[in-house]
C-alpha positions as CSV (number, residue, x, y, z in Angstrom):
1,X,83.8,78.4,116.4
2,X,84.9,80.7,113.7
3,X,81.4,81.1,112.1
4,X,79.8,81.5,115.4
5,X,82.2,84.6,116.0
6,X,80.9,85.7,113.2
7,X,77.2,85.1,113.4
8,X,77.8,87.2,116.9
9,X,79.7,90.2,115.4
10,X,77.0,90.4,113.0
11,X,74.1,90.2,115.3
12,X,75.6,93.0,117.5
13,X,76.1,95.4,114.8
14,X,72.4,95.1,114.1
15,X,71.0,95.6,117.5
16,X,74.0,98.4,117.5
17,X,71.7,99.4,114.3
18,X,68.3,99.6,116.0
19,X,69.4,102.7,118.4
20,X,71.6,104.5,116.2
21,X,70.9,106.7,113.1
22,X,70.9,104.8,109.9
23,X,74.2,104.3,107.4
24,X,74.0,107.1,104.6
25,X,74.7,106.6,101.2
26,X,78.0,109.2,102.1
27,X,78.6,106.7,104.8
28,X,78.4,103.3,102.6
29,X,80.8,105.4,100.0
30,X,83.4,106.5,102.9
31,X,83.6,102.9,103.8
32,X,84.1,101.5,100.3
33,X,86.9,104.1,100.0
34,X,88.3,103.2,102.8
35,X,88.8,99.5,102.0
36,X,90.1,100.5,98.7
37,X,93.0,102.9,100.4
38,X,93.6,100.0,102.4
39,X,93.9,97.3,99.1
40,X,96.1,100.6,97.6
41,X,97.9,100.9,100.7
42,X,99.5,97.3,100.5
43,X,100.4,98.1,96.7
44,X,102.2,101.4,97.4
45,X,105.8,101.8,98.4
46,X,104.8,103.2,102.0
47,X,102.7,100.4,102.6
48,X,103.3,100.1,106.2
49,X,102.1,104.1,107.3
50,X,99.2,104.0,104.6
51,X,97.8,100.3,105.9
52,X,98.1,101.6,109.1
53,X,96.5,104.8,109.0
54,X,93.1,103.1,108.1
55,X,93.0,101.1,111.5
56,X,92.3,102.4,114.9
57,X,95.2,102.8,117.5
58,X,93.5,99.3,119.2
59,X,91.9,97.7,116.4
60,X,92.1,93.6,116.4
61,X,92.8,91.2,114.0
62,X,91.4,87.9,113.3
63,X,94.0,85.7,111.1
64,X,92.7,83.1,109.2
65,X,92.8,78.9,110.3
66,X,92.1,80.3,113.9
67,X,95.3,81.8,114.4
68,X,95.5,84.1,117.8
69,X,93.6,87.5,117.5
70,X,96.4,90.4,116.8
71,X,95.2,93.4,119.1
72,X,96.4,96.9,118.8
73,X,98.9,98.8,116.2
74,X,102.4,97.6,117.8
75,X,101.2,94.0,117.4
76,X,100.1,94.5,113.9
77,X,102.8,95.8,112.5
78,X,104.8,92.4,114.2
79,X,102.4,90.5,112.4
80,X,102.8,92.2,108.9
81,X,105.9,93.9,109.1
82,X,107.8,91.4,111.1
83,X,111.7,92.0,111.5
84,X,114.1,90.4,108.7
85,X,111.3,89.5,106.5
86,X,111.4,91.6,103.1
87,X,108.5,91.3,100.4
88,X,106.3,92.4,97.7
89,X,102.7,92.7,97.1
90,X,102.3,91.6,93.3
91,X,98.5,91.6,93.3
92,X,95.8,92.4,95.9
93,X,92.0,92.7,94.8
94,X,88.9,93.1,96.8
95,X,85.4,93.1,96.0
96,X,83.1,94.5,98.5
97,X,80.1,92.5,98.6
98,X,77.7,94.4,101.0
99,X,78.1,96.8,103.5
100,X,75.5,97.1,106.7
101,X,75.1,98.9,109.9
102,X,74.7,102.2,111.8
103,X,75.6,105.9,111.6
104,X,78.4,104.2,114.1
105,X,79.7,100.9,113.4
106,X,79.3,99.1,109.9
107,X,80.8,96.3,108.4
108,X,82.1,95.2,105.2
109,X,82.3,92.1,103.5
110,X,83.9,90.6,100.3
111,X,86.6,88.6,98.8
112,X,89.9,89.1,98.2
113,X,92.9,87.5,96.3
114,X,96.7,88.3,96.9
115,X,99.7,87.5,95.8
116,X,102.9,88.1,97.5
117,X,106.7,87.6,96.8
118,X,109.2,86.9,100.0
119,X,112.6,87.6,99.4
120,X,115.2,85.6,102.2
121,X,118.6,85.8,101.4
122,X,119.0,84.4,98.0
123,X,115.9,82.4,97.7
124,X,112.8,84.0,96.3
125,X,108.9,82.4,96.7
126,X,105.6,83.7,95.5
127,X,102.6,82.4,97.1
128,X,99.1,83.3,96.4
129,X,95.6,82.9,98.7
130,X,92.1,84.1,98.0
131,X,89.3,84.0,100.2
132,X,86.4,85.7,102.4
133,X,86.9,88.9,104.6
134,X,84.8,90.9,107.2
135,X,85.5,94.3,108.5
136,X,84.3,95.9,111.1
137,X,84.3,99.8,111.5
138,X,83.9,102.5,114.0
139,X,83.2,106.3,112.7
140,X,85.2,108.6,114.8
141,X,84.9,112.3,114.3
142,X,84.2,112.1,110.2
143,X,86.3,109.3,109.4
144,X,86.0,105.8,109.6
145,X,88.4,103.5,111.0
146,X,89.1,99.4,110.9
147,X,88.2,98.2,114.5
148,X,88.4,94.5,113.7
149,X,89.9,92.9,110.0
150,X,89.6,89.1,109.5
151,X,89.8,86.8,106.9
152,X,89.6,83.3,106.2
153,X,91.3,81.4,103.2
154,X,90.5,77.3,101.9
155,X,92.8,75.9,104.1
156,X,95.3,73.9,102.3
157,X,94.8,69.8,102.3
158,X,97.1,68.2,103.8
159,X,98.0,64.6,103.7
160,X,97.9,62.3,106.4
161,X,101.4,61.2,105.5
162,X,102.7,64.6,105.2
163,X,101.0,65.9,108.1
164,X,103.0,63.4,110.4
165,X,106.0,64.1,108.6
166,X,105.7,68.0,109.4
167,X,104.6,67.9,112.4
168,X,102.0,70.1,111.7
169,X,98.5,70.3,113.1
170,X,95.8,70.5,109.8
171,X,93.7,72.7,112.5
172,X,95.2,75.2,113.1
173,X,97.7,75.5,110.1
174,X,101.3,76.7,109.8
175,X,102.9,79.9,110.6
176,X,105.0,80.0,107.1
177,X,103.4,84.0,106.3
178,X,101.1,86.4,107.3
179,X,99.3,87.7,104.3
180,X,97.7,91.3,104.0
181,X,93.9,90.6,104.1
């Protein structure tokens, strides 16, 4: 279902492409900074305003292992930022592997690889994912904005024995973190 969505989002933005003016080499350049204020944003020490100011007000996203879609600015900052949870980004890269569309809407697509420390009480854990992304973006006025961010990750295997021992569903994962992707 996942790759479906995807196939669909990128069909759109090329019909999208066929009536609207073409994505300038300015534009292609304004996107690509804009993902990389976004990878900075989760490294500084205001990450919270400086993630957010690259999305629209109503953007959407699309968590990985088919978690629910996470629509508009007060639900993405639950998701990230959610209440008595303190950590650290250690690491966050992100290649951007092509970026298509219109004078419009454009996406972006690429890898990425974080690594993140939780702090809860006294215990202390560092995880680490990498995996796919694809953004979506909507120019409004002279800037562009993030209208739709997901990612996807190799989902962890999980034993047959273990599975039944947790209780939890290989499908559609475990809620033990939202990472920044």
């Amino acid at each position: 279902m996942r790759n479906f969505c995807i196939v669909v989002l990128l069909f759109l933005v090329q019909i999208a492409t066929a009536f609207a003016g073409s994505l300038s080499n300015e534009d292609r350049k304004a996107i690509t900074a804009l993902v990389e204020k976004y990878r900075t944003g989760w490294l500084s020490k205001n990450s919270q305003e400086q993630v957010m100011s690259v999305f629209a007000t109503d953007a959407v996203l699309m968590p990985h292992h088919g978690d629910a879609p996470v629509v508009g600015e007060k639900a993405i900052r639950e998701f990230w930022w959610p209440s008595g949870v303190k950590y650290t980004i250690d690491h966050f890269t992100v290649t951007v592997d092509g970026i298509e569309g219109n004078s419009d809407y454009a996406y972006a697509r690429g890898k990425s690889n974080v690594t993140w420390t939780t702090f809860q009480e006294d215990e202390r854990q560092t995880k680490q994912q990498s995996g796919t992304y694809l953004t979506i973006v909507k120019k409004t006025g002279k800037d562009w904005k993030i209208v739709l961010q997901m990612w996807d990750d190799p989902q962890p295997a999980v034993t047959a024995s273990a599975q039944a021992e947790s209780g939890l569903d290989q499908c559609s994962g475990s809620q033990a973190g939202h990472t920044p992707r």
